[in-house]
C-alpha positions as CSV (number, residue, x, y, z in Angstrom):
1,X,0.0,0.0,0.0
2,X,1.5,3.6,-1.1
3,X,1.8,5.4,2.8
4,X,3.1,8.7,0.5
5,X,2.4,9.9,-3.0
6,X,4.1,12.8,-4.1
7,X,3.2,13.9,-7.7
8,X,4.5,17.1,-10.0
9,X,5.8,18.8,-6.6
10,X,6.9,22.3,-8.1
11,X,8.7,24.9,-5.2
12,X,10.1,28.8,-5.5
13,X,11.5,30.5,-3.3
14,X,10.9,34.3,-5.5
15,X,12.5,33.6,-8.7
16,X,15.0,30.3,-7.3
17,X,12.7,26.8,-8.2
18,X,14.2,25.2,-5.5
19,X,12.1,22.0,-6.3
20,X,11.5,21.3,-10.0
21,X,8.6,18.5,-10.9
22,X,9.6,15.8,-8.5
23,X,7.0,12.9,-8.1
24,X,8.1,9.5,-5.5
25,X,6.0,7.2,-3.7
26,X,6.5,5.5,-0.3
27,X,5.1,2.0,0.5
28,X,4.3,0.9,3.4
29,X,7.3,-0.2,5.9
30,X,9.8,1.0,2.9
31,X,12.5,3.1,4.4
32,X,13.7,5.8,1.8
33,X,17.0,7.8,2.1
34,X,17.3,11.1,0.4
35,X,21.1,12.0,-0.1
36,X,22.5,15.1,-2.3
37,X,24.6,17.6,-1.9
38,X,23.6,21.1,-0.1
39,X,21.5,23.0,-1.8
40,X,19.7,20.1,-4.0
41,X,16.1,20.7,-2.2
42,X,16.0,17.6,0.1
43,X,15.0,19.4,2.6
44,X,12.4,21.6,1.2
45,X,11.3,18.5,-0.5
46,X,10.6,17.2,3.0
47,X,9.0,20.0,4.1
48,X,6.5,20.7,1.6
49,X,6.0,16.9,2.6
50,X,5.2,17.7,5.8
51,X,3.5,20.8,4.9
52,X,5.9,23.1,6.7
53,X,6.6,24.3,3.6
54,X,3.4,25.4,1.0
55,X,3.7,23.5,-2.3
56,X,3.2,26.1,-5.4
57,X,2.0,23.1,-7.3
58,X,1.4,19.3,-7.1
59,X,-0.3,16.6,-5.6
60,X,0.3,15.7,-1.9
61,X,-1.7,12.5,-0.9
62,X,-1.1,10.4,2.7
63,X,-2.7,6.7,2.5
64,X,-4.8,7.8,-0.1
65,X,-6.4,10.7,1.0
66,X,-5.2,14.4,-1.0
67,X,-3.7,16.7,1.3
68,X,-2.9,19.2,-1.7
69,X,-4.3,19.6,-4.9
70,X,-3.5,21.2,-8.1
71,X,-6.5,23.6,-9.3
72,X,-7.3,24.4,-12.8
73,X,-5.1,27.1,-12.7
74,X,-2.3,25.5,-11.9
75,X,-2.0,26.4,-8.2
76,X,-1.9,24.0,-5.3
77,X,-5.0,23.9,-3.0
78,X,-4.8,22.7,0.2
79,X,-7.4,19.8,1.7
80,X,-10.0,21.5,3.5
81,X,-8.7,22.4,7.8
82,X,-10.7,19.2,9.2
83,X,-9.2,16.7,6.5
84,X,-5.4,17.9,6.8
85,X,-5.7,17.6,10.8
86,X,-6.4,14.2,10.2
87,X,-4.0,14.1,7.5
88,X,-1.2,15.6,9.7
89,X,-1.8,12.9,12.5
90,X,-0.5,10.3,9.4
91,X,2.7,11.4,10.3
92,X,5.9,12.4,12.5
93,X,8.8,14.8,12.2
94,X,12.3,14.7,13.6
95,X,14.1,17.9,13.2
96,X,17.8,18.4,13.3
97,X,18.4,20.5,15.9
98,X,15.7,18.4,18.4
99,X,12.7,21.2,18.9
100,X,12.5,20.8,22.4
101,X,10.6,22.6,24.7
102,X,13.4,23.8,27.3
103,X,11.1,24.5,30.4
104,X,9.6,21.4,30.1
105,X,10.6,17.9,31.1
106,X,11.5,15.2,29.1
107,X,8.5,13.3,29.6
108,X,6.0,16.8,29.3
109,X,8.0,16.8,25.8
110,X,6.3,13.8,25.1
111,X,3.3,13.8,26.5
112,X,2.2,17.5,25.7
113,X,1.1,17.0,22.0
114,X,-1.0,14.0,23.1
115,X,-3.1,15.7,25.4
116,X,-3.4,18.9,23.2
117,X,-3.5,17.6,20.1
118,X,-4.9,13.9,20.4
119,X,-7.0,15.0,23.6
120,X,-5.7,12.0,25.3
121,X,-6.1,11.8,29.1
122,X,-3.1,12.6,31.5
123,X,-2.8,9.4,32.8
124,X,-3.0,7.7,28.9
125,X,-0.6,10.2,27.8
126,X,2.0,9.7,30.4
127,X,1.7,5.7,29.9
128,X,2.6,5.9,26.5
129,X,5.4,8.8,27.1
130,X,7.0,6.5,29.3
131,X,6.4,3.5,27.0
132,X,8.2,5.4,23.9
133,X,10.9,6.5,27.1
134,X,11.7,3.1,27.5
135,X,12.1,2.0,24.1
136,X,14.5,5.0,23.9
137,X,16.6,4.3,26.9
138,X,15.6,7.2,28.7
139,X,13.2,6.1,31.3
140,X,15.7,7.6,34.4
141,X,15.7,11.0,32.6
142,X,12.1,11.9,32.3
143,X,12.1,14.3,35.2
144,X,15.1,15.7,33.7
145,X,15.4,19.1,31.3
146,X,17.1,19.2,27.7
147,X,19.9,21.7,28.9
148,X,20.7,18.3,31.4
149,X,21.0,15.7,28.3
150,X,23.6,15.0,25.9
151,X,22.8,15.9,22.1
152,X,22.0,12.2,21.5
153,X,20.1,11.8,24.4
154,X,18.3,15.1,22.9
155,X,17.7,13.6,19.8
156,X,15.9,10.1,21.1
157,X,13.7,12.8,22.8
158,X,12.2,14.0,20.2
159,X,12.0,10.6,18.1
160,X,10.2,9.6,21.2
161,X,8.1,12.5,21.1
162,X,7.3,11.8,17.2
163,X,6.8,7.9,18.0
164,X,4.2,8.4,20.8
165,X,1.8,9.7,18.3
166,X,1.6,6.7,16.3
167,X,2.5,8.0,12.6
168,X,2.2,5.7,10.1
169,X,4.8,7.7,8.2
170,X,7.6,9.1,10.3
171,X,10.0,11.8,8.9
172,X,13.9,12.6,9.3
173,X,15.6,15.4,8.7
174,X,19.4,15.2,9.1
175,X,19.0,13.7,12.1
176,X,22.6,13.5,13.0
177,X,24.2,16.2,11.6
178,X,23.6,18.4,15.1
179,X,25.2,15.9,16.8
180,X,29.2,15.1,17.5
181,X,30.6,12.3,15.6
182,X,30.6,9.7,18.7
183,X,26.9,10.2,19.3
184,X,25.9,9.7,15.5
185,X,26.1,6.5,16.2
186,X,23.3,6.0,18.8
187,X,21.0,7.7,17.0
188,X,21.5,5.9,13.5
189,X,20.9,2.7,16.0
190,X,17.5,3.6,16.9
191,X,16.7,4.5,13.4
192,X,18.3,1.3,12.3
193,X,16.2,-0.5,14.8
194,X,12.6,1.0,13.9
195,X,13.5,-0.2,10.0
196,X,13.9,-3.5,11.2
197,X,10.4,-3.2,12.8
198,X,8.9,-2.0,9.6
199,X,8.7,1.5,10.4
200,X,8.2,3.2,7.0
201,X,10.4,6.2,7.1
202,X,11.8,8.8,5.0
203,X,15.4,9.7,6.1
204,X,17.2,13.5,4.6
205,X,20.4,11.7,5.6
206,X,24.4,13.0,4.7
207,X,25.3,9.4,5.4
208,X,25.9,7.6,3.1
209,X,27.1,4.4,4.9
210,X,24.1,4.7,7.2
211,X,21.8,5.1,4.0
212,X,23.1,2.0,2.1
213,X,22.7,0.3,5.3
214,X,19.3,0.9,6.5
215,X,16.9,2.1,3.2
216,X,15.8,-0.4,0.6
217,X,15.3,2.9,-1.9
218,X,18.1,5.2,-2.2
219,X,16.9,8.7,-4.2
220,X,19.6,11.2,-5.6
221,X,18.5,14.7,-5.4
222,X,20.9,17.8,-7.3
223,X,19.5,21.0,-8.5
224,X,16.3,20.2,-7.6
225,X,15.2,17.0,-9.4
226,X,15.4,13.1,-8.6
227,X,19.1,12.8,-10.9
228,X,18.4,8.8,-9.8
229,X,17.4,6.5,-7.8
230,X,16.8,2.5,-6.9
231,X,18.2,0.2,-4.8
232,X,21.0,1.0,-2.4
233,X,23.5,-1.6,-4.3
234,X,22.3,0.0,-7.1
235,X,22.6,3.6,-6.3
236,X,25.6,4.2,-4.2
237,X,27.5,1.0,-5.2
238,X,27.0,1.2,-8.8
239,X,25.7,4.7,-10.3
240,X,24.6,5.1,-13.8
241,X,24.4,9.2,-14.0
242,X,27.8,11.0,-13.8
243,X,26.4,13.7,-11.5
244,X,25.8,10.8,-9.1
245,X,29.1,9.2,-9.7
246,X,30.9,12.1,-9.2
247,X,28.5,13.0,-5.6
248,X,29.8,9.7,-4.1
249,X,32.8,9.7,-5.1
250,X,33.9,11.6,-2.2
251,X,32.8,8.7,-0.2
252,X,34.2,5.4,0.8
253,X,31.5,2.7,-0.4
């Protein structure tokens, strides 16, 4: 079953067209790497994804239901309020740079969106904070504050936070690159480990070891378009376009 369908995505910033015409599905518990080099709209690709970012034109659907459509004028329309809320629960964000809260606790980091957004009771929404906690390896620190955690410990925060509310898709933008070099390494576990439980993801990822090792689809973005993409092996251990030859070429496959 397609969990994503992206289709004709068009994005300008004034006069740049950061994304040009991109289209890409994402099946359920398929784990898809985007990898480029700065400036190829990755990331604007996931946020008009994630509709952080408006969409100037394009199709944006989520398990079949149209978050944004193109009207006969060539414009994208956004689903009406009540259908993208539900829409926006079919999915979870990781940011970069974490997007804590940093007056409130770890666990009130986890628990807040459930009772304001999925109107959960206290007591529900602190039972699954703590469950999501656990699974992250941070049930001693949920009294603590982010200031008190380590950049890693930071970052399995907020995939905690994003996992609590059960999206079906769950996003990743660079989610190591804030981090130093010995605490990439924890974090690319825990994504490693949520593959292997079928998680279907979509990883913005400048790593391209961690890439080949945890996606099944592998896309190469430059100048914003899809230059190729396919099968890690294929991909990263065997390019066919030159641009993506001469992208991974700086890296040891």
């Amino acid at each position: 079953m397609k969990f994503l369908e992206i289709k004709n995505l068009r994005k300008s910033f004034g006069d740049l067209e950061v994304i040009k015409d991109i289209s890409l599905d994402v099946e359920e518990g398929q784990v898809v790497a985007v990898i480029g080099p700065s400036g190829s709209g990755k990331s604007t690709l996931l946020r008009c994804a994630t509709m952080l970012d408006s969409m100037d034109s394009g199709e944006l659907i989520y398990l079949g239901e149209h978050a944004v459509t193109t009207g006969a004028d060539g414009k994208a329309i956004p689903a009406p309020s009540k259908q993208l809320k539900k829409i926006q629960g079919y999915y979870g964000l990781v940011f970069q740079n974490f997007n804590l809260f940093p007056h409130y606790s770890v666990l009130k980091n986890v628990v807040d969106a459930l009772i304001t957004v999925q109107k959960k009771s206290k007591g529900e929404a602190v039972e699954i904070g703590r469950e999501f906690l656990n699974k992250m390896s941070l049930s001693d620190k949920e009294d603590a504050y982010p200031y008190q955690l380590s950049g890693g410990q930071q970052q399995r925060v907020s995939i905690a936070r994003a996992l609590a509310l059960n999206p079906k898709v769950l996003f990743f933008d660079e989610p190591t690159s804030a981090l130093d070099p010995e605490l990439t390494g924890e974090i690319l576990k825990v994504i490693k480990d949520l593959a292997a439980e079928k998680m279907t993801m979509v990883i913005v990822t400048h790593e391209m070891s961690f890439a080949r090792d945890v996606a099944n689809h592998i896309i190469f973005m430059d100048g914003g378009i899809i230059v190729e993409e396919g099968l890690p092996d294929e991909v990263i251990k065997n390019p066919k376009n030159e641009r993506t030859k001469t992208f991974l070429s700086r890296f040891e496959k």
